[in-house]
NUFI-563724 format. One record per residue (C-alpha): residue number from 0; residue in three letters; y, x, z. Coordinates in steps of 0.02 Angstrom, whole numbers. Last residue first. Layout:
BEGIN
<atom><nr>NUM</nr><rest>ala</rest><v>Y</v><u>X</u><w>Z</w></atom>
...
END
This chain:
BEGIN
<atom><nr>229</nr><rest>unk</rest><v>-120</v><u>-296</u><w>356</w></atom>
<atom><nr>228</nr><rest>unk</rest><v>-72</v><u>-430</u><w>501</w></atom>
<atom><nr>227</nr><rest>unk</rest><v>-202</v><u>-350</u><w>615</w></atom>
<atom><nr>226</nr><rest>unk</rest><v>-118</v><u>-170</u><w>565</w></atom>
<atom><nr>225</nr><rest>unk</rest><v>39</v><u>-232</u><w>625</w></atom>
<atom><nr>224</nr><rest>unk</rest><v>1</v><u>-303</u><w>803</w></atom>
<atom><nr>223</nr><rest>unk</rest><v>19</v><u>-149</u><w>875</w></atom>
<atom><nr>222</nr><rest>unk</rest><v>219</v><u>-152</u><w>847</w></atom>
<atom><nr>221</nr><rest>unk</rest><v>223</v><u>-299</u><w>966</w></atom>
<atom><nr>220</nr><rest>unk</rest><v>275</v><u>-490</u><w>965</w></atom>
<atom><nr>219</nr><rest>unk</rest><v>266</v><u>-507</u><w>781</w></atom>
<atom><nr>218</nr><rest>unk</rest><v>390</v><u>-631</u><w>688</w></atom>
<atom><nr>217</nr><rest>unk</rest><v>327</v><u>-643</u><w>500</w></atom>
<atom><nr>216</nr><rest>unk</rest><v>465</v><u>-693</u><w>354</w></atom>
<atom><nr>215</nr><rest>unk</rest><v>404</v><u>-704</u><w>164</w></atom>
<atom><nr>214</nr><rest>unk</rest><v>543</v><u>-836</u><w>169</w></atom>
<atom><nr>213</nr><rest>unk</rest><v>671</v><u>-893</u><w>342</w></atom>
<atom><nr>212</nr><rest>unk</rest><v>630</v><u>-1023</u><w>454</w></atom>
<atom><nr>211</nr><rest>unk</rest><v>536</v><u>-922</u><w>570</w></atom>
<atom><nr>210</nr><rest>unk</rest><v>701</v><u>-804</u><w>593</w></atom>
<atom><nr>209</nr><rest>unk</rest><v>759</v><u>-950</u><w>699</w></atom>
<atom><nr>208</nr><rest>unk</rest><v>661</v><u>-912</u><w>843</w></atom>
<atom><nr>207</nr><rest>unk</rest><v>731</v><u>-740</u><w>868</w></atom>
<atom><nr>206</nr><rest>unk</rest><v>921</v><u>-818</u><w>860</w></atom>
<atom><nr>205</nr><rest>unk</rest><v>859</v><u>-928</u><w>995</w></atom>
<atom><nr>204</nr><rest>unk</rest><v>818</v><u>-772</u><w>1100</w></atom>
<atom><nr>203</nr><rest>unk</rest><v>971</v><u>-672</u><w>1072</w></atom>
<atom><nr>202</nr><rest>unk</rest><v>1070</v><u>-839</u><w>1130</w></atom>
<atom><nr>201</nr><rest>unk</rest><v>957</v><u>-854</u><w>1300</w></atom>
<atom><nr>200</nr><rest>unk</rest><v>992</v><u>-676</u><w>1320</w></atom>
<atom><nr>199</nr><rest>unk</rest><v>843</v><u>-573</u><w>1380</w></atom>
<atom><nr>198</nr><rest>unk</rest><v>865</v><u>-497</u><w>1562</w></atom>
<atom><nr>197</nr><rest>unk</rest><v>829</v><u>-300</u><w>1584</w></atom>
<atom><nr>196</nr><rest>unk</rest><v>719</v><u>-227</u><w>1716</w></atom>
<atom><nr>195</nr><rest>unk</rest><v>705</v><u>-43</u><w>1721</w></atom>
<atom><nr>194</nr><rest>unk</rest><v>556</v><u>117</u><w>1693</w></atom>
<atom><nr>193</nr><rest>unk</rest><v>617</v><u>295</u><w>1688</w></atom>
<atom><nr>192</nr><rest>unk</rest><v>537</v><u>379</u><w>1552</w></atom>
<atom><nr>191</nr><rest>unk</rest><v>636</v><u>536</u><w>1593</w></atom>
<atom><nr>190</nr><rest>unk</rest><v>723</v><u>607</u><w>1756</w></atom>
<atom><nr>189</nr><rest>unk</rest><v>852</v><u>728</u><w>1810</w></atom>
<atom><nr>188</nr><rest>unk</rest><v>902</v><u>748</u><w>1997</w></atom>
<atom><nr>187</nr><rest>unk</rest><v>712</v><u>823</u><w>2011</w></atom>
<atom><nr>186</nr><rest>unk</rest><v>762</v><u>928</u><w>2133</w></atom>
<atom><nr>185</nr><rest>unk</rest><v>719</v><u>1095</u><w>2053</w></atom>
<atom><nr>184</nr><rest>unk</rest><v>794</v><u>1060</u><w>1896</w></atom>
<atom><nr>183</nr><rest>unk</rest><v>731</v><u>1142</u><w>1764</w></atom>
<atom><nr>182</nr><rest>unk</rest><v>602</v><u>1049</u><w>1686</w></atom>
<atom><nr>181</nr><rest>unk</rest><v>685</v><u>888</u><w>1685</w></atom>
<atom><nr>180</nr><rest>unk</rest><v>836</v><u>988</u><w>1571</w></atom>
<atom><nr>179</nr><rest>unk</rest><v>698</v><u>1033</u><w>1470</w></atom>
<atom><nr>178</nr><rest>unk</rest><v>643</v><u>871</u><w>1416</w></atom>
<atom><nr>177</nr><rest>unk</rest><v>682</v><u>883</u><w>1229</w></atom>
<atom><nr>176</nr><rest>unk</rest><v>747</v><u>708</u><w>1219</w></atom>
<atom><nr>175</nr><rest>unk</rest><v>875</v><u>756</u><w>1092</w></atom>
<atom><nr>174</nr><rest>unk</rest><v>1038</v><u>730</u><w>1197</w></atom>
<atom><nr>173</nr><rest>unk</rest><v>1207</v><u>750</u><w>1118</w></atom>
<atom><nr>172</nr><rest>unk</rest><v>1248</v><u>565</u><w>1093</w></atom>
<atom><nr>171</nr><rest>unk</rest><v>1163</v><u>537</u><w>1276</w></atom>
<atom><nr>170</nr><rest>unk</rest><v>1313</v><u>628</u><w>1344</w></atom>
<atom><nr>169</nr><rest>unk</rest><v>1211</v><u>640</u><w>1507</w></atom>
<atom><nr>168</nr><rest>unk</rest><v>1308</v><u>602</u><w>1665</w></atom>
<atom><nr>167</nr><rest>unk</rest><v>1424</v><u>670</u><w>1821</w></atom>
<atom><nr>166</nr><rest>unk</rest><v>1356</v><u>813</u><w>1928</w></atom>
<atom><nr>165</nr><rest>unk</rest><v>1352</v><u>926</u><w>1784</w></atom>
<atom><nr>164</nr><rest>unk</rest><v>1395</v><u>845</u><w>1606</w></atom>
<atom><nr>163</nr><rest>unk</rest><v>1228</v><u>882</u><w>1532</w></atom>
<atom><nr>162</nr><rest>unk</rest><v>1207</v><u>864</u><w>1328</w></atom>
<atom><nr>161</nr><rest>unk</rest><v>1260</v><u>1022</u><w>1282</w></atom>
<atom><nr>160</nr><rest>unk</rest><v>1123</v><u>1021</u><w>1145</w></atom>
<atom><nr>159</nr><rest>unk</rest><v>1032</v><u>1196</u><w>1204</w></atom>
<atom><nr>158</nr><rest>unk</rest><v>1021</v><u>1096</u><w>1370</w></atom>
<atom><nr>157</nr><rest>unk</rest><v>939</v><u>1251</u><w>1498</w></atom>
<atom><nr>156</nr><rest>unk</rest><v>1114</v><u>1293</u><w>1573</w></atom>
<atom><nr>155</nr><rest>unk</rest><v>1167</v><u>1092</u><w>1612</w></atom>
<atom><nr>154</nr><rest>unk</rest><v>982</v><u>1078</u><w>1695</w></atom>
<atom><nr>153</nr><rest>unk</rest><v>997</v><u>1239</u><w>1784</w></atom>
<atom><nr>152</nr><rest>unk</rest><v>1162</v><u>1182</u><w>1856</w></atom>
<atom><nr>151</nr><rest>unk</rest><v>1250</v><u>1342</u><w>1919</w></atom>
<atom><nr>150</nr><rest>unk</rest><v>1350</v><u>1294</u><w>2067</w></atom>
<atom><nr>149</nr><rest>unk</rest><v>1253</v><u>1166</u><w>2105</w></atom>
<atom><nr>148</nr><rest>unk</rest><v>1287</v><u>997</u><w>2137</w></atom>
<atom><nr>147</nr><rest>unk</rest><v>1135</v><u>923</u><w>2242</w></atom>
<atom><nr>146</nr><rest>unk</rest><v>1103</v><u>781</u><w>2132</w></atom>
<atom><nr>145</nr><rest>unk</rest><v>953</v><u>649</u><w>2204</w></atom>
<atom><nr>144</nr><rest>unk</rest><v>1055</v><u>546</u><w>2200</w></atom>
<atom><nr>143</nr><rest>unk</rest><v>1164</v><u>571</u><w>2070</w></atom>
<atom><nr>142</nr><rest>unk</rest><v>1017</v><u>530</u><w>1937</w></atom>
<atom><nr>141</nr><rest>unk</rest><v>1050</v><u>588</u><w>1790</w></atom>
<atom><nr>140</nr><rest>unk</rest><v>958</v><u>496</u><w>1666</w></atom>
<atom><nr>139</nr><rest>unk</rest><v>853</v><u>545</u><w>1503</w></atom>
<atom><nr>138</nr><rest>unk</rest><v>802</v><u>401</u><w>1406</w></atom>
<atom><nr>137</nr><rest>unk</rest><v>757</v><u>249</u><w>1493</w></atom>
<atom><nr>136</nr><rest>unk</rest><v>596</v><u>123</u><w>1475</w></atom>
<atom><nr>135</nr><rest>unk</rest><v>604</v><u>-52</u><w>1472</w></atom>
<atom><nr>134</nr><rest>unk</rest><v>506</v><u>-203</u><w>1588</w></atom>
<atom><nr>133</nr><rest>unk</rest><v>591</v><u>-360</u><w>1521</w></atom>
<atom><nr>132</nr><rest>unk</rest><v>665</v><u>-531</u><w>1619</w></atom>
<atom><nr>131</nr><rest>unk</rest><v>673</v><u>-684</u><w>1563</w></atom>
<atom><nr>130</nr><rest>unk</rest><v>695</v><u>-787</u><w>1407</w></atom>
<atom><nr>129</nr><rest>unk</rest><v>579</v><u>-741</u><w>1268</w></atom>
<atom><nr>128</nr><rest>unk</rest><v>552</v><u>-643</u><w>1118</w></atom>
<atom><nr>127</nr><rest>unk</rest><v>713</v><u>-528</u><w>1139</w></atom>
<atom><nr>126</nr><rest>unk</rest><v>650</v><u>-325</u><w>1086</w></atom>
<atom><nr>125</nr><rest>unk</rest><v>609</v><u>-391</u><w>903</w></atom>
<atom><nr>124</nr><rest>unk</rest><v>451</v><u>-344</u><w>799</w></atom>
<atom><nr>123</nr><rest>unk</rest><v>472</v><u>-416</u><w>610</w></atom>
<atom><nr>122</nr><rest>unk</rest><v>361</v><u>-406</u><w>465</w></atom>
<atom><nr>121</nr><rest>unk</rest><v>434</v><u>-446</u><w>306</w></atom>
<atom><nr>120</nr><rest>unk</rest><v>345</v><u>-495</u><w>129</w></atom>
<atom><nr>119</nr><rest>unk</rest><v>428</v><u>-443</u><w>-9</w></atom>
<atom><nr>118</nr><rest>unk</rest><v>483</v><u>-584</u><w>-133</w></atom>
<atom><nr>117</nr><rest>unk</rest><v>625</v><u>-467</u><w>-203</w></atom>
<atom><nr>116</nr><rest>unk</rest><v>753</v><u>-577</u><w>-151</w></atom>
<atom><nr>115</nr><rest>unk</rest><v>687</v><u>-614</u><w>5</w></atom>
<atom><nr>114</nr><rest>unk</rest><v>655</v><u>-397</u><w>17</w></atom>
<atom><nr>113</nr><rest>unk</rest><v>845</v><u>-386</u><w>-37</w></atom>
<atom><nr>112</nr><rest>unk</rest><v>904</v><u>-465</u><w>118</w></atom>
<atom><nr>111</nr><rest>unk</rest><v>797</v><u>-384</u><w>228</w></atom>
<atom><nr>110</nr><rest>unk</rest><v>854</v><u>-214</u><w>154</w></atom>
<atom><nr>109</nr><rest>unk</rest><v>1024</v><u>-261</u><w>196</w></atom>
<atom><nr>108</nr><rest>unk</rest><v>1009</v><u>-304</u><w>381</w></atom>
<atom><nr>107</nr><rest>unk</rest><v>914</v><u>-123</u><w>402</w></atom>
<atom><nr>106</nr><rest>unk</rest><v>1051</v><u>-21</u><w>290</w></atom>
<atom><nr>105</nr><rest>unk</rest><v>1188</v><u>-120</u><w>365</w></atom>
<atom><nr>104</nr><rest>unk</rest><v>1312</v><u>-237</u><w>304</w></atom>
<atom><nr>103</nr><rest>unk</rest><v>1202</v><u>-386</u><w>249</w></atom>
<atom><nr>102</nr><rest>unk</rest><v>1254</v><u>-547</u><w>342</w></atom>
<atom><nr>101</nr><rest>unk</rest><v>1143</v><u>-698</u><w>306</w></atom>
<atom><nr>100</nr><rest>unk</rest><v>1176</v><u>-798</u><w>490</w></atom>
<atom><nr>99</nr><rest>unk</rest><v>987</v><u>-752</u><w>517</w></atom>
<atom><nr>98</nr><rest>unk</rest><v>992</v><u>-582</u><w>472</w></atom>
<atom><nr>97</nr><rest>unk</rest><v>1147</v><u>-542</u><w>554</w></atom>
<atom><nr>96</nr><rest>unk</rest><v>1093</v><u>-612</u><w>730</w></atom>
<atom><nr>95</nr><rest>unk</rest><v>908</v><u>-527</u><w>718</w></atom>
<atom><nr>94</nr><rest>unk</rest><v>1025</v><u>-354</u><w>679</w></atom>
<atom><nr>93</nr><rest>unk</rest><v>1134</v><u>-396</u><w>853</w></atom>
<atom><nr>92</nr><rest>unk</rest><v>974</v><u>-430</u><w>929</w></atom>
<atom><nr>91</nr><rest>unk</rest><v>904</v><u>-267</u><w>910</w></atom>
<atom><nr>90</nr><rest>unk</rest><v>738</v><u>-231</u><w>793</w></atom>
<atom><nr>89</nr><rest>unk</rest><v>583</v><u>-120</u><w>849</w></atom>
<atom><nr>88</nr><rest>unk</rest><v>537</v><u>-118</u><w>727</w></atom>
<atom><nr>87</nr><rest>unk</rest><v>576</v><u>-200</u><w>541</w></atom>
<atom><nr>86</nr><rest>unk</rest><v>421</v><u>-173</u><w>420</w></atom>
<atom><nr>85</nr><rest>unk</rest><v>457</v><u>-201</u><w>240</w></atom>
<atom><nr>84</nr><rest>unk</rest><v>302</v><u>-252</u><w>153</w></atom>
<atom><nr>83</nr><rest>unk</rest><v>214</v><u>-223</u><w>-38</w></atom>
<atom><nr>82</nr><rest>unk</rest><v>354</v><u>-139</u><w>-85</w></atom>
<atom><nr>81</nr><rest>unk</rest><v>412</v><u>-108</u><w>-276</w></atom>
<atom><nr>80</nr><rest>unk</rest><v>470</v><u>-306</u><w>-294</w></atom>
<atom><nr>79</nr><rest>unk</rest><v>654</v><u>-259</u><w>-370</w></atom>
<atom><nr>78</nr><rest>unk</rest><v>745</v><u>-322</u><w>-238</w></atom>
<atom><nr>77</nr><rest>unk</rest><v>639</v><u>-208</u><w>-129</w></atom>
<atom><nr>76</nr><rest>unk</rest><v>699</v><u>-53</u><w>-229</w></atom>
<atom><nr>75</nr><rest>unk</rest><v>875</v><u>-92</u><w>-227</w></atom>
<atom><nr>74</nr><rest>unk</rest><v>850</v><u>-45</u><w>-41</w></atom>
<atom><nr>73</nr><rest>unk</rest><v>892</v><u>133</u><w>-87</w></atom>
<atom><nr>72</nr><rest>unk</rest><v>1032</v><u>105</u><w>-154</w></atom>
<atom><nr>71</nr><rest>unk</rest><v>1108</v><u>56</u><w>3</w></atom>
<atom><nr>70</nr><rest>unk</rest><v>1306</v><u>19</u><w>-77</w></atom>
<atom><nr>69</nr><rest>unk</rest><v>1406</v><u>51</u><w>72</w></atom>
<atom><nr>68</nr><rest>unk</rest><v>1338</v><u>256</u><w>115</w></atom>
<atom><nr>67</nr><rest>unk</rest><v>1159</v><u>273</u><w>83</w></atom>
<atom><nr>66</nr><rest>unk</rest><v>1167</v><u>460</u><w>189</w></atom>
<atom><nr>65</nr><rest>unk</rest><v>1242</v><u>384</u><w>334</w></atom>
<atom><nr>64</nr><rest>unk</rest><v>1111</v><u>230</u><w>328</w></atom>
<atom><nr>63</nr><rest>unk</rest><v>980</v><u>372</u><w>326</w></atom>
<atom><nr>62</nr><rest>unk</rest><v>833</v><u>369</u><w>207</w></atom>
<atom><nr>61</nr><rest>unk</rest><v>654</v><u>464</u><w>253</w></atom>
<atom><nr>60</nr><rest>unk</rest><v>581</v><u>472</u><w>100</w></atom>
<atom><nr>59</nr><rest>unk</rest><v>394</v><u>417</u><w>76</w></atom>
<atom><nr>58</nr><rest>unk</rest><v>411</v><u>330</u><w>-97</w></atom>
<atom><nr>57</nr><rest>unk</rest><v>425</v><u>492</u><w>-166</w></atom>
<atom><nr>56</nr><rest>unk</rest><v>387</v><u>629</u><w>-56</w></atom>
<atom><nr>55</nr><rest>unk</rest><v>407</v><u>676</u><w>107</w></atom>
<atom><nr>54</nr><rest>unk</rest><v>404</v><u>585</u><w>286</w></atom>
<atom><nr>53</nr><rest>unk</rest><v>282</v><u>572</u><w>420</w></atom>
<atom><nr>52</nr><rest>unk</rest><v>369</v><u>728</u><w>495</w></atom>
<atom><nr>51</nr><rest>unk</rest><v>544</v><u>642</u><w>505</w></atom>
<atom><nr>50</nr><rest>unk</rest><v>472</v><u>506</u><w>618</w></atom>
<atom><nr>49</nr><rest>unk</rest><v>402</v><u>636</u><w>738</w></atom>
<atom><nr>48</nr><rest>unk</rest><v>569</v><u>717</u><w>727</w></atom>
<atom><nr>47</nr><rest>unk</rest><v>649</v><u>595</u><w>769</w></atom>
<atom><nr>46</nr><rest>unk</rest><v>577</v><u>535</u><w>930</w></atom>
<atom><nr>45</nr><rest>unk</rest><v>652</v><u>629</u><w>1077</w></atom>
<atom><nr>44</nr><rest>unk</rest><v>709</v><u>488</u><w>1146</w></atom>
<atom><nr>43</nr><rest>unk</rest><v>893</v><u>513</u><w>1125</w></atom>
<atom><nr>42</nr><rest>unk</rest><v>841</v><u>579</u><w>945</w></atom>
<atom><nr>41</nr><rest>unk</rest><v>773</v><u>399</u><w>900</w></atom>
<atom><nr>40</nr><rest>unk</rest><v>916</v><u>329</u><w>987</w></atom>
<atom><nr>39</nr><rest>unk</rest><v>1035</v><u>420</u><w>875</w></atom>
<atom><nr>38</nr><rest>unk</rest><v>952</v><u>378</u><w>742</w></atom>
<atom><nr>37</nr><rest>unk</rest><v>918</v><u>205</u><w>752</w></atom>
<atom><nr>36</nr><rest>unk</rest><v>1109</v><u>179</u><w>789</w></atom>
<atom><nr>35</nr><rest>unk</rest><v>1147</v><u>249</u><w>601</w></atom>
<atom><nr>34</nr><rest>unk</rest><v>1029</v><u>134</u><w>530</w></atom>
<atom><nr>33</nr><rest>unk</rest><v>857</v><u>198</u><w>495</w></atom>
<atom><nr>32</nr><rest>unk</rest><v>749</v><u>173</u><w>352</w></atom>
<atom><nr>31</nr><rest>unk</rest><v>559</v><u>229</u><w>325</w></atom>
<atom><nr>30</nr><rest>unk</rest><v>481</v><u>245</u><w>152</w></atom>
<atom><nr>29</nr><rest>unk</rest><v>290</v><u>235</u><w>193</w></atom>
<atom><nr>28</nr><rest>unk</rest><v>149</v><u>281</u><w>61</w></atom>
<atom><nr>27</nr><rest>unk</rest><v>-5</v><u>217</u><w>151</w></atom>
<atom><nr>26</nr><rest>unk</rest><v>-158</v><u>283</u><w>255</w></atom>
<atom><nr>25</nr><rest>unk</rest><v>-88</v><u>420</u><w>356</w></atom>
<atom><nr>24</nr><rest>unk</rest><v>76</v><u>331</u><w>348</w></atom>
<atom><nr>23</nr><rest>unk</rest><v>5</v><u>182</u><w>447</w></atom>
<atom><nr>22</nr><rest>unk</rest><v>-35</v><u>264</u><w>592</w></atom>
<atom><nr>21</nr><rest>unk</rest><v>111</v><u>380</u><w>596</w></atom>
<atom><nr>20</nr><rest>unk</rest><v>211</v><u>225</u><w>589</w></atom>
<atom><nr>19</nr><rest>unk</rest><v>107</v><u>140</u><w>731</w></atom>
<atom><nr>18</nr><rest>unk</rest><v>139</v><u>276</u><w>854</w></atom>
<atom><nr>17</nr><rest>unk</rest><v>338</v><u>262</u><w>806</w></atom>
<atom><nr>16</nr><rest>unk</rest><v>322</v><u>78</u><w>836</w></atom>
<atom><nr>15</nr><rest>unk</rest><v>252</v><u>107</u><w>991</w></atom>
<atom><nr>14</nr><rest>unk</rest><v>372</v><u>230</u><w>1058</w></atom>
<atom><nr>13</nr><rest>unk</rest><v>519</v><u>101</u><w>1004</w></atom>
<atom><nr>12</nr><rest>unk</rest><v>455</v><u>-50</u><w>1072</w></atom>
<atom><nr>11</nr><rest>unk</rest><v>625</v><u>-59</u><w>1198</w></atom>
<atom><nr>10</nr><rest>unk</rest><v>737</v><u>73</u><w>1136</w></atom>
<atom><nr>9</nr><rest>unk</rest><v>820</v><u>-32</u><w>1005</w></atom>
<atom><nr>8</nr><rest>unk</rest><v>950</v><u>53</u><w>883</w></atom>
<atom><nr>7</nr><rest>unk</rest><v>882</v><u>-26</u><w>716</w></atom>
<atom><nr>6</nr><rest>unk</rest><v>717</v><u>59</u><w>618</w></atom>
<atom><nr>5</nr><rest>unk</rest><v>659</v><u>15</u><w>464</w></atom>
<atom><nr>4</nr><rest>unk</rest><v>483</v><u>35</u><w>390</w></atom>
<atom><nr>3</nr><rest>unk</rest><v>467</v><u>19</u><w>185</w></atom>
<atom><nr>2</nr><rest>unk</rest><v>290</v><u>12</u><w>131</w></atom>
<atom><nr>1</nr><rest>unk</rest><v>172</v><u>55</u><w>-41</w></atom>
<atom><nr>0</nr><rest>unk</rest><v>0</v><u>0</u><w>0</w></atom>
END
């Protein structure tokens, strides 16, 4: 199969999507799209890379919305039927909102629209299925807590991205994921994979349900349960 995967700026889902990319593009020619949010959360969580590395080829670029500039050329291809699926996941509520009000500014909200015109089917995984709350995990935190302000901060010294505002926050534009400032402080005042509790939006939730109404459109509830669908 010849597939187009998009990403959006969602956290939630995100590790398991990327699993099931890899997944899939051992068996498949995958094109995979991210929006400009998608990649910096990708490299907040230490994820782009693996995404890059699954890429390569024709028909299994990796395209940037920064790189596709106003125009998306890129998703002319699913206008033109040359996808079997576009995959959307994890997808944000602001891009469920566009799709379902029709607006196409983005890369990911774009390529939608020209897979219904293309007639290619769409699988979409969004973070806000239901009202209530949502177990997430955290890229890389400071935690002031647990900070005991050091003159040198090993964390700050190790962070080859500057990321590491000592004693105050992670610039988590700069950070990569790479981990290492968790491995060098010695009181754990930096942490990773930290799980929270977020509440889903009523409104986010009823735009969800809506997408059911539009063509060649599939909700999923998880990135795992792609390869059933295939």
């Amino acid at each position: 199969m010849r597939i187009a995967w998009a990403f959006t700026g969602a956290g939630h889902l995100l590790l398991d999507s990327v699993n099931e990319l890899e997944n899939l593009s051992s068996e498949h020619d995958v094109t995979v799209m991210v929006s400009r949010a998608g990649k910096e959360v990708l490299k907040m969580y230490g994820l782009y890379d693996r995404v890059k590395n699954v890429t390569g080829g024709y028909y299994r670029e990796l395209a940037l919305e920064s790189d596709q500039e106003f125009s998306f050329p890129v998703t002319g291809r699913l206008s033109m039927g040359r996808y079997d699926l576009l995959i959307v996941s994890p997808t944000t509520s602001n891009t469920v909102s566009k799709i379902v009000h029709g607006i196409a500014d983005t890369l990911v909200t774009n390529a939608v629209a020209q897979a219904g015109k293309g007639g290619v089917k769409t699988f979409i995984v969004p973070v806000d299925m239901e009202v209530g709350d949502v177990k997430t995990v955290l890229p890389s935190k400071l935690e002031l807590d647990e900070c005991q302000s050091c003159q040198t901060c090993e964390a700050a010294a190790s962070c080859s991205s500057s990321a590491i505002i000592p004693g105050i926050e992670i610039n988590l534009l700069k950070c990569i994921g790479c981990g290492e400032c968790q491995n060098s402080c010695a009181f754990n005042a930096v942490s990773g994979g930290k799980i929270i509790t977020i509440r889903m939006r009523q409104l986010d939730v009823e735009n969800t349900h809506k997408l059911v109404h539009l063509e060649e459109v599939k909700i999923l509830r998880n990135p795992g349960d792609i390869f059933k669908q295939l």
